[in-house]
LUMDOMAR-946648 format. One record per residue: residue number from 1; x, y, z of N, C-alpha, C in turn. Coordinates in nm, 4 decimals. Layout:
<kolvos>
<kolvo NUM, <X, Y, Z>, <X, Y, Z>, <X, Y, Z>>
...
</kolvos>
This chain:
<kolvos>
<kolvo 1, <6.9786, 13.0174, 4.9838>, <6.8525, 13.0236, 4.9121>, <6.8705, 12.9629, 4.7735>>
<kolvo 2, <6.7848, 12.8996, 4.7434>, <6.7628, 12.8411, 4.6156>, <6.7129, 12.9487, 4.4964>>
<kolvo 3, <6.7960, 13.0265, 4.4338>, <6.7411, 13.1031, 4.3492>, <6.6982, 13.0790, 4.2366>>
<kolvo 4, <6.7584, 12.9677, 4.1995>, <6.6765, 12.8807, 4.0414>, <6.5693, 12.8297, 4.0661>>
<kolvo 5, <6.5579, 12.8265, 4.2017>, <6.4182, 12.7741, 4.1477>, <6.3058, 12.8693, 4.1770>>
<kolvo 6, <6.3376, 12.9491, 4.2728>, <6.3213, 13.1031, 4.2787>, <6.2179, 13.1357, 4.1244>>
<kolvo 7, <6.3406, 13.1500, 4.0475>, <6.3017, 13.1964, 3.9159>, <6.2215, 13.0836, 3.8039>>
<kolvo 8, <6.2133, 12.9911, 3.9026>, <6.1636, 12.8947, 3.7697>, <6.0296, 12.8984, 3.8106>>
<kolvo 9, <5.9813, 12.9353, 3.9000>, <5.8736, 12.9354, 4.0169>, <5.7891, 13.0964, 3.9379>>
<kolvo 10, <5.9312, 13.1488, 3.9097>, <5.8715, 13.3269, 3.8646>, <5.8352, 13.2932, 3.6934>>
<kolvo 11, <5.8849, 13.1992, 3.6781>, <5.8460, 13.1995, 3.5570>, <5.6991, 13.0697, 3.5509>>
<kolvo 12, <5.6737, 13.0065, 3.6155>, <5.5270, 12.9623, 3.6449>, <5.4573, 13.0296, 3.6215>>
<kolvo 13, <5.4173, 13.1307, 3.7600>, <5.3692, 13.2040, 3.7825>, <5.2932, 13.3884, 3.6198>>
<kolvo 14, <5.4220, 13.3949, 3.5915>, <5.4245, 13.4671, 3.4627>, <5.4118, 13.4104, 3.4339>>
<kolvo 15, <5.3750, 13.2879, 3.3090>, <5.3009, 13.2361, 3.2641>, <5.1903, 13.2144, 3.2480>>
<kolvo 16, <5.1228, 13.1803, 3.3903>, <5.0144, 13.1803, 3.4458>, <4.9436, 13.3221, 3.3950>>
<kolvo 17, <4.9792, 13.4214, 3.4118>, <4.9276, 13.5310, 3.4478>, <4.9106, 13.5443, 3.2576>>
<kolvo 18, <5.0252, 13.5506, 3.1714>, <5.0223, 13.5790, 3.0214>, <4.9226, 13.4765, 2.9843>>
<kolvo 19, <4.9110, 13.3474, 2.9922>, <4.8435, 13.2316, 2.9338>, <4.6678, 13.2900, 2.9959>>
<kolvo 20, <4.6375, 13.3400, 3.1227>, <4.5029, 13.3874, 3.1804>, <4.4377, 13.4940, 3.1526>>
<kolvo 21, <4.5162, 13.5667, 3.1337>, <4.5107, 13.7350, 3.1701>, <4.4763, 13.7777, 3.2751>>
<kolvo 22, <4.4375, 13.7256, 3.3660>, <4.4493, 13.7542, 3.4910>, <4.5509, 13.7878, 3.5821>>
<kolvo 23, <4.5090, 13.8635, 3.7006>, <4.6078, 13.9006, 3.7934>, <4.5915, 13.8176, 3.8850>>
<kolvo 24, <4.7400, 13.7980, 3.9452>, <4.7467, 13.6958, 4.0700>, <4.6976, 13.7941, 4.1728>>
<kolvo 25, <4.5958, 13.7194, 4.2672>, <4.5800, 13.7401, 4.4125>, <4.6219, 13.6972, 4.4906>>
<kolvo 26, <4.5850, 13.7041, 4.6470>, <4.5986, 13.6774, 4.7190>, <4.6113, 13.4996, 4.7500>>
<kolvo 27, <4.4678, 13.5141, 4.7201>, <4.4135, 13.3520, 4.7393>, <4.5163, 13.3154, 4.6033>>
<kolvo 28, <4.5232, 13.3332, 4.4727>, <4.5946, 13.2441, 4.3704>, <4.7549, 13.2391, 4.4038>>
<kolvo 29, <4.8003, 13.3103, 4.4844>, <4.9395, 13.2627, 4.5335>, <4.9639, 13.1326, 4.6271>>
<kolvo 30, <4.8129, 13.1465, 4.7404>, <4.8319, 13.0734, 4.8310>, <4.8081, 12.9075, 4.7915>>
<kolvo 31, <4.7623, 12.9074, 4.6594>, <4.7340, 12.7627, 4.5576>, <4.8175, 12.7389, 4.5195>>
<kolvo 32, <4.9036, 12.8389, 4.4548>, <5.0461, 12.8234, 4.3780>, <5.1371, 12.7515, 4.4794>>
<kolvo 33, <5.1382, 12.8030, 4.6009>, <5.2241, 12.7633, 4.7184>, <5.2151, 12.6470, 4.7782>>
<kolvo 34, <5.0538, 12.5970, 4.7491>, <5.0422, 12.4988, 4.8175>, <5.1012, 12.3730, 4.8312>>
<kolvo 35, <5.1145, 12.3163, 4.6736>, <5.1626, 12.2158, 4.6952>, <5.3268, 12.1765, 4.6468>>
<kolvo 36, <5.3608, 12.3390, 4.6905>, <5.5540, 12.3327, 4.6516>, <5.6057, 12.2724, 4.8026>>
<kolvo 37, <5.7258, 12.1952, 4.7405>, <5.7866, 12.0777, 4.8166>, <5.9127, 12.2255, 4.9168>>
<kolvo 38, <5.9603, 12.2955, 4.8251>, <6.0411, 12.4017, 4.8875>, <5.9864, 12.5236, 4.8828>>
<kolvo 39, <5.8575, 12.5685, 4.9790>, <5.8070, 12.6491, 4.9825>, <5.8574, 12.7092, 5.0988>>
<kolvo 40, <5.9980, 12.7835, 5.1085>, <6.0445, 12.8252, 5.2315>, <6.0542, 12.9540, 5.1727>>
<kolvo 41, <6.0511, 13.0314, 5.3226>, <6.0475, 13.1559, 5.2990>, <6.1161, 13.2618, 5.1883>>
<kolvo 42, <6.2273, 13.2322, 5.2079>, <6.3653, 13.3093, 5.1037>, <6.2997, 13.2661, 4.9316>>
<kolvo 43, <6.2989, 13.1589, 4.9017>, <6.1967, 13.1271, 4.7905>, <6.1018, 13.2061, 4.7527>>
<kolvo 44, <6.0049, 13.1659, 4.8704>, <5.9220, 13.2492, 4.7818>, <5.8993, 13.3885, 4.7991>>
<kolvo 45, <5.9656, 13.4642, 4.8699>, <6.0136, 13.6259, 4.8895>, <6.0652, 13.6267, 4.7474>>
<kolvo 46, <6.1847, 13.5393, 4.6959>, <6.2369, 13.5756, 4.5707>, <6.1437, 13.5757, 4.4387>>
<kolvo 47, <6.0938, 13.4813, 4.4738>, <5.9671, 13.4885, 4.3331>, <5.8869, 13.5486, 4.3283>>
<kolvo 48, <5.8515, 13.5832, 4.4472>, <5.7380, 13.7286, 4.4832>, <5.7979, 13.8406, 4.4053>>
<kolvo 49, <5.9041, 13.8822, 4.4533>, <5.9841, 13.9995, 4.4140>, <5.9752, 13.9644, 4.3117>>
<kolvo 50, <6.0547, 13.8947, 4.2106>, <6.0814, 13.8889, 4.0664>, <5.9142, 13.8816, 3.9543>>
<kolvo 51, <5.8755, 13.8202, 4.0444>, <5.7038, 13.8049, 3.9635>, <5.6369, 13.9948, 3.9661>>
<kolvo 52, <5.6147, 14.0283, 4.0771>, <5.5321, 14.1438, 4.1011>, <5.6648, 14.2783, 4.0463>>
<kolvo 53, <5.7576, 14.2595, 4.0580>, <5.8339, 14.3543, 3.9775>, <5.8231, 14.3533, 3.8515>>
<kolvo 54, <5.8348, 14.2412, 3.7949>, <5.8072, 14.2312, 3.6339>, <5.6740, 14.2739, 3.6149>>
<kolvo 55, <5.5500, 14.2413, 3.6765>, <5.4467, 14.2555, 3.7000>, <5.4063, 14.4177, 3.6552>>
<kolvo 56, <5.5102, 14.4838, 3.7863>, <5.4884, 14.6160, 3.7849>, <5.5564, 14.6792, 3.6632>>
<kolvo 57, <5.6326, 14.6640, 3.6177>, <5.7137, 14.7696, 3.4883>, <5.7234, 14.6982, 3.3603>>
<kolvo 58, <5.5829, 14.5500, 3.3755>, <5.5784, 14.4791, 3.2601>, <5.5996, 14.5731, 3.1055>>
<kolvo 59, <5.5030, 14.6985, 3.0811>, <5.4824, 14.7871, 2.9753>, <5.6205, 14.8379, 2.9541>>
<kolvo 60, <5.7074, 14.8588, 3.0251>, <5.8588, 14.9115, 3.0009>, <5.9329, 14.8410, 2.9666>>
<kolvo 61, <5.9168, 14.6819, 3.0613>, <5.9897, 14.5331, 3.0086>, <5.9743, 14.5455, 2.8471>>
<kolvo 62, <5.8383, 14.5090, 2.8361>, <5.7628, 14.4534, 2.6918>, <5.8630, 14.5442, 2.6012>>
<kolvo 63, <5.8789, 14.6713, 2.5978>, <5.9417, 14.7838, 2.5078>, <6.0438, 14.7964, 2.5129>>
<kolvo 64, <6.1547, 14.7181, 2.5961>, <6.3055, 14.7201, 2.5978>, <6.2852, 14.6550, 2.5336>>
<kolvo 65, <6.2625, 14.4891, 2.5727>, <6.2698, 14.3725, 2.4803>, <6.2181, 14.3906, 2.3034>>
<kolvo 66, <6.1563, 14.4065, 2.2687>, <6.1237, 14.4120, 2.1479>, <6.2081, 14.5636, 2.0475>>
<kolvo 67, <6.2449, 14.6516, 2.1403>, <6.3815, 14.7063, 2.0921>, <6.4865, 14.6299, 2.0420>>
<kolvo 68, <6.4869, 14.5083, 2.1578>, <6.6058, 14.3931, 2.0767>, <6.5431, 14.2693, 1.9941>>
<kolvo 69, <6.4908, 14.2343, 1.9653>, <6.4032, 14.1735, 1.8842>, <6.4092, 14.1625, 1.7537>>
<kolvo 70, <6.4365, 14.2902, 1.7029>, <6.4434, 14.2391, 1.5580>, <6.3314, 14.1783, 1.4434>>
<kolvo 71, <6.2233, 14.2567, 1.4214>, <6.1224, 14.1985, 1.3624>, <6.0549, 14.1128, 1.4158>>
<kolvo 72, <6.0444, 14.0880, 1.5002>, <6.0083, 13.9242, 1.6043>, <5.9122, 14.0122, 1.7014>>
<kolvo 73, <5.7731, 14.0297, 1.7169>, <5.6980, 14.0232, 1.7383>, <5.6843, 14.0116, 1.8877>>
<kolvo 74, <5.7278, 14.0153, 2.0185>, <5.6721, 13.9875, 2.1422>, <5.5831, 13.8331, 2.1520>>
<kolvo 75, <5.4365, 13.9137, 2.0901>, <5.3443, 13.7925, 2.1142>, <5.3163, 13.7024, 2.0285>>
<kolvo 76, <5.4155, 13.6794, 1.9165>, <5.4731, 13.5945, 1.8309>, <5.5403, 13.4662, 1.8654>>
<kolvo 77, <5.6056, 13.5048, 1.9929>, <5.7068, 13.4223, 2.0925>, <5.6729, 13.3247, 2.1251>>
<kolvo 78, <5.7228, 13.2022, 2.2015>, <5.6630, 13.1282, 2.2147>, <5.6633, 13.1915, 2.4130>>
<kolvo 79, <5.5705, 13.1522, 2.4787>, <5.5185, 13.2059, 2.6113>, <5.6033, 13.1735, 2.7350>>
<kolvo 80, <5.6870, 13.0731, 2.7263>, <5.7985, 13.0225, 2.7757>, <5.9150, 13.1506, 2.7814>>
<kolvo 81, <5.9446, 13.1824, 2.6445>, <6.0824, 13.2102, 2.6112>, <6.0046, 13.3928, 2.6611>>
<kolvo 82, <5.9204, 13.3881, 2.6348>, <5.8536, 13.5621, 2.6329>, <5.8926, 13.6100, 2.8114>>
<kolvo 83, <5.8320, 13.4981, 2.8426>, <5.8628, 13.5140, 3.0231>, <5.9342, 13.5228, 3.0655>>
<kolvo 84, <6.0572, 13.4224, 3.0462>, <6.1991, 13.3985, 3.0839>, <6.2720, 13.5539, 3.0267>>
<kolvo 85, <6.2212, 13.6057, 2.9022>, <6.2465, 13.7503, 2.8804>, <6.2205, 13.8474, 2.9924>>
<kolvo 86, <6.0830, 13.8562, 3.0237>, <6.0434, 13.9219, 3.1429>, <6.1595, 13.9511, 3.2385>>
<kolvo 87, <6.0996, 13.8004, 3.3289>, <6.1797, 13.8240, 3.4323>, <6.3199, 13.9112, 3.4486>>
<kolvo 88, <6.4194, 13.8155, 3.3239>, <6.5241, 13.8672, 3.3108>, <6.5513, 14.0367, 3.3005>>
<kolvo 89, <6.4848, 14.0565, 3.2348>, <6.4752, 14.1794, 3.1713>, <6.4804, 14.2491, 3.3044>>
<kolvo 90, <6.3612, 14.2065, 3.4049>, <6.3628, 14.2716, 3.5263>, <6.4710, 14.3272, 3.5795>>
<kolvo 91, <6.5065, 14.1957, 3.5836>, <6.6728, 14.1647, 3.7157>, <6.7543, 14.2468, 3.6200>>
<kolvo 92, <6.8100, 14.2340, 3.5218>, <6.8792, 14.3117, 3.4790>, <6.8781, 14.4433, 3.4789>>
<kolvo 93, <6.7281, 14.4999, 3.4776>, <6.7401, 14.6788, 3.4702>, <6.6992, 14.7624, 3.5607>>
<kolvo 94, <6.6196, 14.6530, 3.6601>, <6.6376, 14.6865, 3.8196>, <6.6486, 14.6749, 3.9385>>
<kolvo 95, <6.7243, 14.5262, 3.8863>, <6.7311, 14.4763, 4.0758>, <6.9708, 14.4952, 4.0069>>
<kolvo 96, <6.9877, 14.6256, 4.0737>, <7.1462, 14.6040, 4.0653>, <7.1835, 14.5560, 4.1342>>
<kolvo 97, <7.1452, 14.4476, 4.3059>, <7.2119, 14.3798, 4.3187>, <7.2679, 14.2333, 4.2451>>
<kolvo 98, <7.1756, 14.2438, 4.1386>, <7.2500, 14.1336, 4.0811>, <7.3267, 14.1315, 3.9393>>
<kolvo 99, <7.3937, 14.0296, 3.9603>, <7.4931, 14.0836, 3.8035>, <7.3984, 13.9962, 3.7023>>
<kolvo 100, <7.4493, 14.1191, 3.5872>, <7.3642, 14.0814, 3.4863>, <7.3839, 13.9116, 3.4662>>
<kolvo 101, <7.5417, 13.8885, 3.4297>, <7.5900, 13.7749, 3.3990>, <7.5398, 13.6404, 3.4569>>
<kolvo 102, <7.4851, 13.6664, 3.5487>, <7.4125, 13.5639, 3.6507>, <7.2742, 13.5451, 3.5909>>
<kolvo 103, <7.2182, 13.6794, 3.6107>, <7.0797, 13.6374, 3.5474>, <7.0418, 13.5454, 3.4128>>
<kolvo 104, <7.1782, 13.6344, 3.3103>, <7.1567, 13.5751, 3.1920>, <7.1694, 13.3841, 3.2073>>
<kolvo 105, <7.2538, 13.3604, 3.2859>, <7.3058, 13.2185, 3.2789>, <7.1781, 13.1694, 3.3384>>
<kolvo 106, <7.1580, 13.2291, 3.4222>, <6.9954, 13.1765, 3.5451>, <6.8913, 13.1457, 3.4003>>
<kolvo 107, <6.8746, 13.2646, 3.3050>, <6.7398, 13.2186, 3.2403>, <6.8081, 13.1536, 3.1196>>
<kolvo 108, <6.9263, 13.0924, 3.0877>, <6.9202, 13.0169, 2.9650>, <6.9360, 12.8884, 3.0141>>
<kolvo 109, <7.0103, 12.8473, 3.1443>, <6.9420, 12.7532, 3.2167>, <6.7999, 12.6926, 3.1926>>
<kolvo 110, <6.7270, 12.8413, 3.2215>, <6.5951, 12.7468, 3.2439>, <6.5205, 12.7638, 3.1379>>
<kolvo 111, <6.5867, 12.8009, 3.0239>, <6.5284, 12.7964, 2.8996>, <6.5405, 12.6453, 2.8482>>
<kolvo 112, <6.6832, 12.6199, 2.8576>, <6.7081, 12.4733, 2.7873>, <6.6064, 12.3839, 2.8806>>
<kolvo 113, <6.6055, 12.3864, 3.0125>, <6.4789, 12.2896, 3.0970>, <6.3661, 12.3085, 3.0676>>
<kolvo 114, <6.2736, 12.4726, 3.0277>, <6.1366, 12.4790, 2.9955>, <6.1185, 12.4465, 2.8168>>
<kolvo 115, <6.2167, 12.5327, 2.7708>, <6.1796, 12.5281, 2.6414>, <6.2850, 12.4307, 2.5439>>
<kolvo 116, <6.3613, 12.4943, 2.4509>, <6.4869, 12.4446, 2.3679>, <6.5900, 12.4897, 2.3561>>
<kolvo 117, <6.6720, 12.4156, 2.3088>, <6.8088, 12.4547, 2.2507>, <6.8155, 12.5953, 2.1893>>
<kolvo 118, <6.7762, 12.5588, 2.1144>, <6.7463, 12.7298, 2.0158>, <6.7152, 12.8335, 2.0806>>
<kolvo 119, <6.6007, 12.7889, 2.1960>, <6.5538, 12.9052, 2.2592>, <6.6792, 13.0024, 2.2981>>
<kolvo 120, <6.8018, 12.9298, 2.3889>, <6.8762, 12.9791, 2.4501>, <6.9989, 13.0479, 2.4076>>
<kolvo 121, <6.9416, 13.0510, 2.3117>, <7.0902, 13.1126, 2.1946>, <7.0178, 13.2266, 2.1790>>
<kolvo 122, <6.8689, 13.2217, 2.1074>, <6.7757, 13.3482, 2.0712>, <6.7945, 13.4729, 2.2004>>
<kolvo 123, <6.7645, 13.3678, 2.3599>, <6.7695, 13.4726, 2.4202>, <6.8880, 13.5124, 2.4772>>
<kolvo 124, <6.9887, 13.4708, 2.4473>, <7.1137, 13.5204, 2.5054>, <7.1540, 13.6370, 2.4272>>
<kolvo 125, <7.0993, 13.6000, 2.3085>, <7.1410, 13.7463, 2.2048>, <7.0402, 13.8442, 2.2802>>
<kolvo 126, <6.9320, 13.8363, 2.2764>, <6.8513, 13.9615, 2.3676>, <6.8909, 13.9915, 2.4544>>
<kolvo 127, <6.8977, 13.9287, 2.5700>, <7.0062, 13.9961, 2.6993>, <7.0776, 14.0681, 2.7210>>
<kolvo 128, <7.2056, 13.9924, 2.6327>, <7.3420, 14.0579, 2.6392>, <7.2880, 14.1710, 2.5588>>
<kolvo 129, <7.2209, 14.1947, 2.4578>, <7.2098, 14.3456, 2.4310>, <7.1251, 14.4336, 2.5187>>
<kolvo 130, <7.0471, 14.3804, 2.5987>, <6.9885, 14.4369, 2.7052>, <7.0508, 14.5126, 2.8224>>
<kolvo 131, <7.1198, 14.4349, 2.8550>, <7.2276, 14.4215, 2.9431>, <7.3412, 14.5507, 2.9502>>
<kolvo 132, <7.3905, 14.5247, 2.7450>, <7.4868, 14.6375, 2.7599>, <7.4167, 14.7887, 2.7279>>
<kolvo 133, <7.2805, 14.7852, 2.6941>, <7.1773, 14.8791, 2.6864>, <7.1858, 14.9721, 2.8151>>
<kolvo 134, <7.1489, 14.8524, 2.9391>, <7.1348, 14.9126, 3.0472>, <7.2823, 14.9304, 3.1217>>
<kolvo 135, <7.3761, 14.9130, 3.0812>, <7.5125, 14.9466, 3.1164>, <7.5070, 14.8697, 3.2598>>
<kolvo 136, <7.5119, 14.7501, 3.2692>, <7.5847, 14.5937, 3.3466>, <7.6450, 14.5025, 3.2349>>
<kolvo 137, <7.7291, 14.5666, 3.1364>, <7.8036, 14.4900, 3.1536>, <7.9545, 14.5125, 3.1295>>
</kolvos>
C-alpha cells in the first residue's frame, strides 16, 4: 500500500473540510475519488481512516497541538501545516500500530512537498513533543 499518498490524499481532503467548513459526505468523497489515478482500495481505506479519525477527535487534536505551540495560535497557521498537524497528531495518539517515528517523517515529507522548508522544522518540533507527551517515543 501506498501510504504517502494515503496521507497526502488525508491531507486534501482536511483541507478541504478546514478551507469549507463543511463536512465530507458521501457523494463529496465519491468526487474526491473520482478522478485519482491510484484510487485502490488499501488507499483509500487509509485516508478514510486517517481523515474521519482526525475528523472525529479533531477538538482533542486542536488542544494537544496548541499545548505545543507556544504562543502560535492554531488558526494563525498556515492551513497546510495546521492539517499535516492533524493528521499526525492522529496517528500518533491513536492509531499504535504505527510508530510515531514514521508518522513524523511521513508528515515532514509532505510538508516540504505541500508547504516549506521552515514548515518542517516548525513541525517536527511539535511532534516530537507530542509524541513524547503521548509516550511513543
Amino acid at each position: 500500500m501506498k501510504r504517502r499518498k494515503a496521507r497526502e490524499y488525508a491531507l486534501q481532503l482536511l483541507f478541504q473540510v478546514d478551507f469549507t467548513e463543511r463536512k465530507i459526505d458521501k457523494e463529496g468523497l465519491e468526487e474526491f475519488w473520482s478522478d485519482k489515478k491510484d484510487n485502490k482500495k488499501d488507499v483509500r481505506n487509509f485516508t478514510e481512516e486517517i481523515v474521519f479519525g482526525t475528523l472525529d477527535k479533531l477538538d482533542e487534536i486542536d488542544k494537544m497541538i496548541e499545548k505545543f505551540t507556544e504562543n502560535w495560535a492554531l488558526k494563525r497557521m498556515a492551513a497546510v501545516d495546521r492539517n499535516i498537524l492533524r493528521f499526525a497528531a492522529y496517528e500518533i495518539i491513536y492509531r499504535k500500530d504505527i510508530p510515531s517515528a514514521v508518522t513524523i517523517n511521513e508528515a515532514l515529507e509532505i510538508a516540504k512537498k505541500f508547504s516549506s522548508s521552515e514548515s518542517a522544522s516548525f513541525l517536527n518540533g511539535i511532534l516530537d513533543r507530542l509524541a513524547k507527551e503521548a509516550g511513543k517515543v
